[in-house]
C-alpha positions as a LaTeX table, in Angstrom:
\begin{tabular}{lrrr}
\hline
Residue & $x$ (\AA) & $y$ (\AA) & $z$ (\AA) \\
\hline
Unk1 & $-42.01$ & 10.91 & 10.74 \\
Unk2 & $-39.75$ & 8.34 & 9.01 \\
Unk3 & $-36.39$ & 8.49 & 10.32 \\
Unk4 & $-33.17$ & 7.84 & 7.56 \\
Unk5 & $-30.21$ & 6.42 & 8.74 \\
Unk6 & $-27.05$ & 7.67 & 7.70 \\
Unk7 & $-25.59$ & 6.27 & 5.21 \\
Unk8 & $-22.02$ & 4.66 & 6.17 \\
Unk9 & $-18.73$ & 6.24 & 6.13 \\
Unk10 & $-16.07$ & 4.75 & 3.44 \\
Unk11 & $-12.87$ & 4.65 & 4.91 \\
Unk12 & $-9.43$ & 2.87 & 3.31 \\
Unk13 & $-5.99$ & 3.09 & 4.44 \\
Unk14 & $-3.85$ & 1.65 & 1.54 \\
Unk15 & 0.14 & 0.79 & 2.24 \\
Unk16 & 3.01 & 0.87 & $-0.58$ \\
Unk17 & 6.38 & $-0.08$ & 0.03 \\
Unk18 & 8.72 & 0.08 & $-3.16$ \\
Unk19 & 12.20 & 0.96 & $-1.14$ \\
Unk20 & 13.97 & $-1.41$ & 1.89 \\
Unk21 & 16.70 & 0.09 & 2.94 \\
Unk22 & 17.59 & $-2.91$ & 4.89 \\
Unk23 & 17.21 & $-5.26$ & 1.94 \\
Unk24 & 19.84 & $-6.56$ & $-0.82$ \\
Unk25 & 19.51 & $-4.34$ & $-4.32$ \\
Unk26 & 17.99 & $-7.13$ & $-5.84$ \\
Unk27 & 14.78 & $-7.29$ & $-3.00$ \\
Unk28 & 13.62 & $-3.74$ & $-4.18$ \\
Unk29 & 10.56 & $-3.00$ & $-5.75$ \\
Unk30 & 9.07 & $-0.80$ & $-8.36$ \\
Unk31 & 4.99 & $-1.61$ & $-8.48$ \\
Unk32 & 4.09 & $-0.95$ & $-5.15$ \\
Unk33 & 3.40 & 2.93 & $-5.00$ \\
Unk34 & 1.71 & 2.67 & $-8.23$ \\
Unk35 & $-0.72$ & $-0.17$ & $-6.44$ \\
Unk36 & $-1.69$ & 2.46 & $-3.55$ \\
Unk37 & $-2.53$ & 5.25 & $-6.74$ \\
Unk38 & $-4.61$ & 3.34 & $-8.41$ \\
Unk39 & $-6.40$ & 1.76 & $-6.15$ \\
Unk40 & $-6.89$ & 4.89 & $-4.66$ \\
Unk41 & $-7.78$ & 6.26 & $-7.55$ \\
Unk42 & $-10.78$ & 3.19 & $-8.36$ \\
Unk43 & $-11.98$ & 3.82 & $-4.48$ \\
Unk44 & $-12.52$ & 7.57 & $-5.10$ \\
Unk45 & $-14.00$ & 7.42 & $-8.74$ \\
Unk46 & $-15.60$ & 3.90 & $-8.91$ \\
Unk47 & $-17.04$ & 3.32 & $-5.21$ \\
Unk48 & $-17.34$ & 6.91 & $-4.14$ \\
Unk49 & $-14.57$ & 6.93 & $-1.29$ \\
Unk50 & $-14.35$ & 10.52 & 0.29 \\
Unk51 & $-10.35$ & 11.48 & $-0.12$ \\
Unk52 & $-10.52$ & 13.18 & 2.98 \\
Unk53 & $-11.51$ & 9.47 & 4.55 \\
Unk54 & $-8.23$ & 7.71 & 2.15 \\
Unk55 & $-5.23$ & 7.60 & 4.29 \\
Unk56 & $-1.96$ & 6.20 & 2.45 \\
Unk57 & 1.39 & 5.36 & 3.68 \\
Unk58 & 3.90 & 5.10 & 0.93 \\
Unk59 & 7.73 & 4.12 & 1.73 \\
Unk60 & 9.76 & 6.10 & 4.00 \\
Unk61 & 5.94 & 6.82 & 5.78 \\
Unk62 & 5.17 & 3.14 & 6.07 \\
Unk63 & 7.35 & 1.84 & 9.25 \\
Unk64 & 5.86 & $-0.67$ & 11.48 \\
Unk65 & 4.78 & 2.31 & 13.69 \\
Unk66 & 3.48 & 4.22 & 11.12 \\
Unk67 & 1.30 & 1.10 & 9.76 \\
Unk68 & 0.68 & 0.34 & 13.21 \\
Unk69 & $-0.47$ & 3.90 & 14.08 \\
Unk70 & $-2.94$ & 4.31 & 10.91 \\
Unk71 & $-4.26$ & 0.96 & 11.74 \\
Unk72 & $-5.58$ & 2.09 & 15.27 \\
Unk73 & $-6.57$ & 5.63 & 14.00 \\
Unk74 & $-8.57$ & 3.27 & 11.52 \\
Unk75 & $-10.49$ & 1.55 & 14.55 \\
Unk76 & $-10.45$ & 4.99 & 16.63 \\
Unk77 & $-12.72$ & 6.26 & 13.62 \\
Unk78 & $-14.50$ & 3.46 & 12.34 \\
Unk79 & $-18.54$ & 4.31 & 13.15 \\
Unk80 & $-20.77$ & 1.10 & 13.35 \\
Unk81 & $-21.68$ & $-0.47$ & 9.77 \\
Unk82 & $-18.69$ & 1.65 & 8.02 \\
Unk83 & $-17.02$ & $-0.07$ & 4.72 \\
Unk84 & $-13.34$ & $-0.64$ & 5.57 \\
Unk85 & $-10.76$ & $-1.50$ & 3.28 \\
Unk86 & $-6.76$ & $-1.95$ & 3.93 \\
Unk87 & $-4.65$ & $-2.88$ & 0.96 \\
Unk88 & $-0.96$ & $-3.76$ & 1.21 \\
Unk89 & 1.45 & $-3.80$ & $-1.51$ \\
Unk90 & 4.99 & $-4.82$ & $-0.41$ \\
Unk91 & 6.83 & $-7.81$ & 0.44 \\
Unk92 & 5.51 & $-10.63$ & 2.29 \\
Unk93 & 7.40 & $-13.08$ & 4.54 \\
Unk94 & 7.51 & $-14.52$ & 7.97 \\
Unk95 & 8.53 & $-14.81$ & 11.31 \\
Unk96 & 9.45 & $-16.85$ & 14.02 \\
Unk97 & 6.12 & $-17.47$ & 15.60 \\
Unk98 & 5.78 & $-16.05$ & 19.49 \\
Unk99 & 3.64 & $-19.28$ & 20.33 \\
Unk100 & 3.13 & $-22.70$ & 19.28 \\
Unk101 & 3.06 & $-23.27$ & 15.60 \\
Unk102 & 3.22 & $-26.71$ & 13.95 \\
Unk103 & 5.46 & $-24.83$ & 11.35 \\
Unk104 & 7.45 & $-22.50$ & 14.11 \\
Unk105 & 6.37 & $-19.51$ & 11.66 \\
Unk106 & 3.79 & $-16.19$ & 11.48 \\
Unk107 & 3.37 & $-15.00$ & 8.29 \\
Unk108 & 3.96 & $-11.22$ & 8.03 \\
Unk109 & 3.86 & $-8.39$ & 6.04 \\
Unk110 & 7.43 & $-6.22$ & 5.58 \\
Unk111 & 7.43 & $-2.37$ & 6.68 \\
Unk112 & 9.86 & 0.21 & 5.33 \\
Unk113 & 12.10 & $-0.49$ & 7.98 \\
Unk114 & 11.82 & $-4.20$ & 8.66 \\
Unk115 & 15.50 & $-6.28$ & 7.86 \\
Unk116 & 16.40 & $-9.29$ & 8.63 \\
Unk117 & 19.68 & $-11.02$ & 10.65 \\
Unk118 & 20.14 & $-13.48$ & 8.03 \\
Unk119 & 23.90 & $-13.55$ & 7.64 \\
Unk120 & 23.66 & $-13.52$ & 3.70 \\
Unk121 & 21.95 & $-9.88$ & 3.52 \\
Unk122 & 24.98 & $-7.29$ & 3.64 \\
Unk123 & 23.19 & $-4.84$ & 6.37 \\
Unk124 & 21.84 & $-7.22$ & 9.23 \\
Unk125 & 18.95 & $-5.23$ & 10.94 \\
Unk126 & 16.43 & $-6.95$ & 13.55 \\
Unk127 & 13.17 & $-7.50$ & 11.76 \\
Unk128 & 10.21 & $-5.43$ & 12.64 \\
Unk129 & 7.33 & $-6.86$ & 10.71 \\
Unk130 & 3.93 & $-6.94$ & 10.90 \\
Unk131 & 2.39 & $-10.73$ & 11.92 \\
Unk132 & $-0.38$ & $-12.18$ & 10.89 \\
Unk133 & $-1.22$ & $-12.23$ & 14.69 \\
Unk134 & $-1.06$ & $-9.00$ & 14.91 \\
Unk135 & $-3.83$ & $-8.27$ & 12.18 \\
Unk136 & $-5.87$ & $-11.07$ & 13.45 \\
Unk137 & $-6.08$ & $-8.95$ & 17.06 \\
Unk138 & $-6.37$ & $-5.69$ & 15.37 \\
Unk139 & $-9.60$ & $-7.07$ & 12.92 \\
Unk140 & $-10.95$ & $-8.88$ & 16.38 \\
Unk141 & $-11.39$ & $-4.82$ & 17.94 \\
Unk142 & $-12.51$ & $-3.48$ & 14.35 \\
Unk143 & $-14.87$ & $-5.94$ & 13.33 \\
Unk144 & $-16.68$ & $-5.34$ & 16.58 \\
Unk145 & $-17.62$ & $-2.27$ & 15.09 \\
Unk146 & $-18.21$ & $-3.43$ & 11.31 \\
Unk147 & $-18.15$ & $-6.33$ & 9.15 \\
Unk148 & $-17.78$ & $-4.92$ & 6.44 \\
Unk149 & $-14.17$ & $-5.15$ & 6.52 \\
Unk150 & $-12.39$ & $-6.22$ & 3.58 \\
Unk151 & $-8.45$ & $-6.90$ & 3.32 \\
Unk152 & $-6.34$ & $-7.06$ & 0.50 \\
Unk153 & $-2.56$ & $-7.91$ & 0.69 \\
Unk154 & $-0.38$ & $-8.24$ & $-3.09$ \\
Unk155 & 1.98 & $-9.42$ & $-1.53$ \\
Unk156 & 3.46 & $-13.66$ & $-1.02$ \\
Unk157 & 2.14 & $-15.72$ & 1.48 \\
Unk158 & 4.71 & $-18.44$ & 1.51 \\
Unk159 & 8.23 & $-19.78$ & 2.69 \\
Unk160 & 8.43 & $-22.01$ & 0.17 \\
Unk161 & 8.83 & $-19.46$ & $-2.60$ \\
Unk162 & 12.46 & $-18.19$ & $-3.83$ \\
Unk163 & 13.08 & $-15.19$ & $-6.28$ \\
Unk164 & 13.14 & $-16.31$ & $-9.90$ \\
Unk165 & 16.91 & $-16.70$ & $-11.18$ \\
Unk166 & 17.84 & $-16.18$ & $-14.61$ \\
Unk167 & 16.08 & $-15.71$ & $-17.55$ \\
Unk168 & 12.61 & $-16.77$ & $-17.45$ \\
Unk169 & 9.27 & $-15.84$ & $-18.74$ \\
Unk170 & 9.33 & $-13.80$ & $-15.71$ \\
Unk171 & 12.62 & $-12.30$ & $-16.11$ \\
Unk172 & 11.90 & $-8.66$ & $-15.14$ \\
Unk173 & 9.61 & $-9.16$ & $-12.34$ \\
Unk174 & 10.24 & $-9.56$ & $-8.72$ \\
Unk175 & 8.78 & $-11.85$ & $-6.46$ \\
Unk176 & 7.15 & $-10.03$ & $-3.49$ \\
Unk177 & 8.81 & $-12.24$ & $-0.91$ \\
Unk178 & 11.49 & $-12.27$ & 1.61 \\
Unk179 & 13.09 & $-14.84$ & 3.50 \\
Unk180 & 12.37 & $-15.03$ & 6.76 \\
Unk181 & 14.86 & $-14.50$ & 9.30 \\
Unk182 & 16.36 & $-18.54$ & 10.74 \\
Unk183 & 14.56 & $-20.05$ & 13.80 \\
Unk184 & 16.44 & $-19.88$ & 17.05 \\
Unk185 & 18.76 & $-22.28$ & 17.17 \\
Unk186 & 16.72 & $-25.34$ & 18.75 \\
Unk187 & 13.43 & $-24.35$ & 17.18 \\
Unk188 & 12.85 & $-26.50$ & 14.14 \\
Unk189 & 10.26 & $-26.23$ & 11.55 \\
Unk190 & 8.13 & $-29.22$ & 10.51 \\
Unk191 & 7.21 & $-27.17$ & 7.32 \\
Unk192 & 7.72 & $-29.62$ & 4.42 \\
Unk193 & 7.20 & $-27.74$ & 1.16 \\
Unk194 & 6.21 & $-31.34$ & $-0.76$ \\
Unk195 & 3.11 & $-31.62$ & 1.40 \\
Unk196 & 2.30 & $-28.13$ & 1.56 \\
Unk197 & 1.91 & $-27.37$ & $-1.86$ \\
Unk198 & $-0.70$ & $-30.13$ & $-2.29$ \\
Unk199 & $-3.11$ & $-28.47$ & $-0.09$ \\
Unk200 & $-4.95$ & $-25.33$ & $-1.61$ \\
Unk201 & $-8.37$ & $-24.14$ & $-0.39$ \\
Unk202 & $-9.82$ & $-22.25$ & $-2.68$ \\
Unk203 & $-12.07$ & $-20.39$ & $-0.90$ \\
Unk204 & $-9.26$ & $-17.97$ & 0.58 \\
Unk205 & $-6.11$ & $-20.21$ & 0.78 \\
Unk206 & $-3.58$ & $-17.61$ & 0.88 \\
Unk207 & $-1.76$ & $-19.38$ & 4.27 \\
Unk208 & $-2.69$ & $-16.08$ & 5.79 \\
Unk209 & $-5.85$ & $-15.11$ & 8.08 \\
Unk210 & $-8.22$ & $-17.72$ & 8.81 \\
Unk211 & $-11.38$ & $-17.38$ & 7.25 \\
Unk212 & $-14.21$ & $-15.07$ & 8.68 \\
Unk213 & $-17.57$ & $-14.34$ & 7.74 \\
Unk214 & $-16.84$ & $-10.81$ & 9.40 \\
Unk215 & $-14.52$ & $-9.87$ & 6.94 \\
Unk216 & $-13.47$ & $-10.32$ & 2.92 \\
Unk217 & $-9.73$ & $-11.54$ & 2.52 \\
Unk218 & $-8.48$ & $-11.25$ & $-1.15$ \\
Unk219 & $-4.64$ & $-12.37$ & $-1.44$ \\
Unk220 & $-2.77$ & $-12.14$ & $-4.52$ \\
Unk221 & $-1.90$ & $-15.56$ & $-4.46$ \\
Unk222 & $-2.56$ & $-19.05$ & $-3.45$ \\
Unk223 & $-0.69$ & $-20.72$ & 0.12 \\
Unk224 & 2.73 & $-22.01$ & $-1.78$ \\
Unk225 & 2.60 & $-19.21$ & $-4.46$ \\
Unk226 & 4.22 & $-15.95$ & $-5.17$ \\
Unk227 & 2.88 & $-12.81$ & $-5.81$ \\
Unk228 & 4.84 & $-10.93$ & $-8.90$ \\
Unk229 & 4.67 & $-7.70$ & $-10.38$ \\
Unk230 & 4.43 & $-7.02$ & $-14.08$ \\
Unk231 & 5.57 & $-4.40$ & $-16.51$ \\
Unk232 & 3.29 & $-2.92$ & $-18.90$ \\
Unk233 & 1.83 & 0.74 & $-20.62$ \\
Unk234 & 0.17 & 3.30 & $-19.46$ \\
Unk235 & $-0.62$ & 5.83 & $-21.93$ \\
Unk236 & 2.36 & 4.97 & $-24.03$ \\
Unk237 & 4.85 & 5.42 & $-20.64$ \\
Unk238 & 6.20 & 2.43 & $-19.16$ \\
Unk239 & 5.33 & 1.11 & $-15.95$ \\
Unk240 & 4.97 & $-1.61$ & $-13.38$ \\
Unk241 & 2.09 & $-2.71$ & $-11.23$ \\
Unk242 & 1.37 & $-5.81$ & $-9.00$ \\
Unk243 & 0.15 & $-8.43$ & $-11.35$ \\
Unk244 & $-3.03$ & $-8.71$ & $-9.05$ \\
Unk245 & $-3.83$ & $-5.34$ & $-8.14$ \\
Unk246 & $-3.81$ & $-4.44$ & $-11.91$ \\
Unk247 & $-5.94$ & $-6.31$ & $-13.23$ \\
Unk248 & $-8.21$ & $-6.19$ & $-10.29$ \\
Unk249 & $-8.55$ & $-2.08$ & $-10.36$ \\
Unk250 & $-8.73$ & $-2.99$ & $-14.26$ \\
Unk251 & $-12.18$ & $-5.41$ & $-13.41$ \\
Unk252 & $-13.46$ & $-2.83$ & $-10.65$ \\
Unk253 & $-13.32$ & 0.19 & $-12.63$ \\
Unk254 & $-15.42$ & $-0.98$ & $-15.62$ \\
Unk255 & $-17.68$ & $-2.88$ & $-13.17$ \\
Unk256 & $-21.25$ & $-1.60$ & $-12.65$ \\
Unk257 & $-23.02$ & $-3.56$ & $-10.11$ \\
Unk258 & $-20.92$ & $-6.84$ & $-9.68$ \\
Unk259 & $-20.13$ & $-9.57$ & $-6.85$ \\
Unk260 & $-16.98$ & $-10.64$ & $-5.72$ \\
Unk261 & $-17.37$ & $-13.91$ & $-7.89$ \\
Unk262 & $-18.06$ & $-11.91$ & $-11.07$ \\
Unk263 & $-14.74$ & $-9.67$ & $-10.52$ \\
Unk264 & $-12.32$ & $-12.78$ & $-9.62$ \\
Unk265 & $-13.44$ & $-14.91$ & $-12.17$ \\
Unk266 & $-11.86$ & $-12.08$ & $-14.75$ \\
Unk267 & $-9.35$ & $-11.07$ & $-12.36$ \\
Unk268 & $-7.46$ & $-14.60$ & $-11.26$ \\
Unk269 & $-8.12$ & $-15.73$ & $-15.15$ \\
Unk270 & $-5.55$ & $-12.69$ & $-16.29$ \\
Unk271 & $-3.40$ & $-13.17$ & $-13.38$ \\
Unk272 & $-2.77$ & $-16.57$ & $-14.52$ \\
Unk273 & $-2.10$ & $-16.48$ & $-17.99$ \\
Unk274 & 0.19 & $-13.79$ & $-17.26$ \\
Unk275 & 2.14 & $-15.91$ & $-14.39$ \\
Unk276 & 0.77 & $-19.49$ & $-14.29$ \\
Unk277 & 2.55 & $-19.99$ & $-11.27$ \\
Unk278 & $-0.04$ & $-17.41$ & $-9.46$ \\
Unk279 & $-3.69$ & $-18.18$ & $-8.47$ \\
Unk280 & $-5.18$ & $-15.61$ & $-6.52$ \\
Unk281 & $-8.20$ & $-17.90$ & $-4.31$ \\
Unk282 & $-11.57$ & $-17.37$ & $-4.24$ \\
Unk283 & $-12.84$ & $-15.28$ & $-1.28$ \\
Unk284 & $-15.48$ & $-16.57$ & 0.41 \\
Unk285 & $-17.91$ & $-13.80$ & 0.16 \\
Unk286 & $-18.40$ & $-15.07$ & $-3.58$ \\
Unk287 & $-22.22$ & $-14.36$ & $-3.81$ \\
Unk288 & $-21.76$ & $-10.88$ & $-2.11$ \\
Unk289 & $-21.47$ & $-7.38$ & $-3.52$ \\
Unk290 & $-18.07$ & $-6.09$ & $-4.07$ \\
Unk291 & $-17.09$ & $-3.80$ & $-0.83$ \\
Unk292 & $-20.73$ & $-4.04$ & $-0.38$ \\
Unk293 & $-21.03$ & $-1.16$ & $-2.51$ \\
Unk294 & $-22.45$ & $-0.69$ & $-6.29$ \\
Unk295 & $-20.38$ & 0.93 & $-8.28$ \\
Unk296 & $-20.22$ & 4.76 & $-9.40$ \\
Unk297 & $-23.27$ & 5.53 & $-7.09$ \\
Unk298 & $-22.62$ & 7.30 & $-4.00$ \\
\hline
\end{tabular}
């Protein structure tokens, strides 16, 4: 008798944070909640995703515990071989780093309730976000289990990026980006922004995770770019999206049977003659089927 295996479990947990009440007025945003529903929506219809296996955090729900709590539940359930994804739409910004960094920074992702003691933000809360540390010791216990983990963050991935001012041809978009708090006083960044911005990889230079061949990282943008979100129509009713996550659920959902190369040679095309300052890299799983899954088959 020929035994089957079991096919594996789909599992996502996707994070949207429009609203920081710790944040200036202008630092809100409007396209995040809208990137958890339809990618939600392309991981149920396109790739089969079970809802019951979908968990989303959206706003008041996505604190740093709450994140932090879905992300172990995530490992807690994950069987051996299971596709993973986590998407995170929000702001993206830094921290002082905990251990030696040429720079003196983590990257990090912003939860509901992150702030930031920066003098020039009117409510001056303690920061509380998620580092790039953190992730990295959270995918070491996950992709022990699976590597078919993939990661996708619309969000910045730079210090060297400041909100657009004044009209522009992105007036009406916000930058997903934050300052990050100031190092302690005696901790001083080498960070030059000149030499920075000359080195892109493009093979997943988003200055975020390094790369793994245990898991797909796909960043909105490039190391020294922004990540922006865009208004547009849906159905004749205005609304905003990530710039990256639309047209990425846009590629996905009339994909049949495609690789990661296929979808981001569409996808980063669109994001950049929309924003040309925003180049999402190429992951490194180019040759490789997207999730690792065929499209609209279960």
């Amino acid at each position: 008798m020929i035994e089957v295996a079991d096919p594996p479990n789909k599992r996502a947990l996707l994070v949207g944070v429009n609203k920081y009440p710790n944040l200036p007025a202008h630092s809100q945003l409007r396209g995040c909640v809208n990137d958890v529903q339809i990618m939600k929506q392309t991981l149920e219809t396109s790739f089969r995703f079970p809802p019951s296996n979908i968990s989303v955090l959206l706003d008041e729900q996505a604190t740093a515990s709450g994140i932090h709590d879905a992300m172990e539940k995530l490992v807690a359930d994950c069987r051996a071989d299971d596709i993973v994804v986590f998407h995170f739409s929000g702001h993206g910004s830094q921290m002082a780093a905990v251990d030696e960094k040429a720079r003196g920074y983590d990257e990090s992702i912003m939860p509901f309730d992150s702030g930031r003691m920066n003098p020039a933000f009117p409510r001056q809360v303690p920061p509380c976000d998620i580092r790039d540390t953190e992730i990295q010791e959270w995918l070491s216990r996950l992709t022990r289990k699976t590597s078919h983990v993939t990661l996708i963050f619309d969000s910045c991935h730079s210090g060297s990026i400041t909100r657009m001012q004044g009209d522009s041809e992105e007036q009406g978009t916000r930058l997903r980006w934050i300052e990050p708090d100031p190092l302690p006083e005696g901790q001083l960044s080498s960070f030059r922004p000149e030499v920075r911005s000359h080195r892109r990889d493009i093979h997943g230079g988003s200055g975020w995770l390094p790369l793994s061949e245990k898991y797909v990282l796909l960043a909105a943008c490039a190391a020294e770019q922004g990540a922006y979100e865009m208004d547009h129509e849906e159905f004749g009713t205005p609304t905003r999206n990530g710039a990256f996550t639309f047209f990425l659920t846009q590629e996905l959902n009339q994909a049949t049977e495609s690789t990661y190369q296929d979808i981001w040679d569409i996808v980063a095309t669109k994001v950049n003659n929309r924003f040309q300052k925003q180049t999402p890299p190429l992951p490194r799983a180019a040759a490789l089927l997207f999730f690792g899954l065929t499209c609209r088959r279960a």
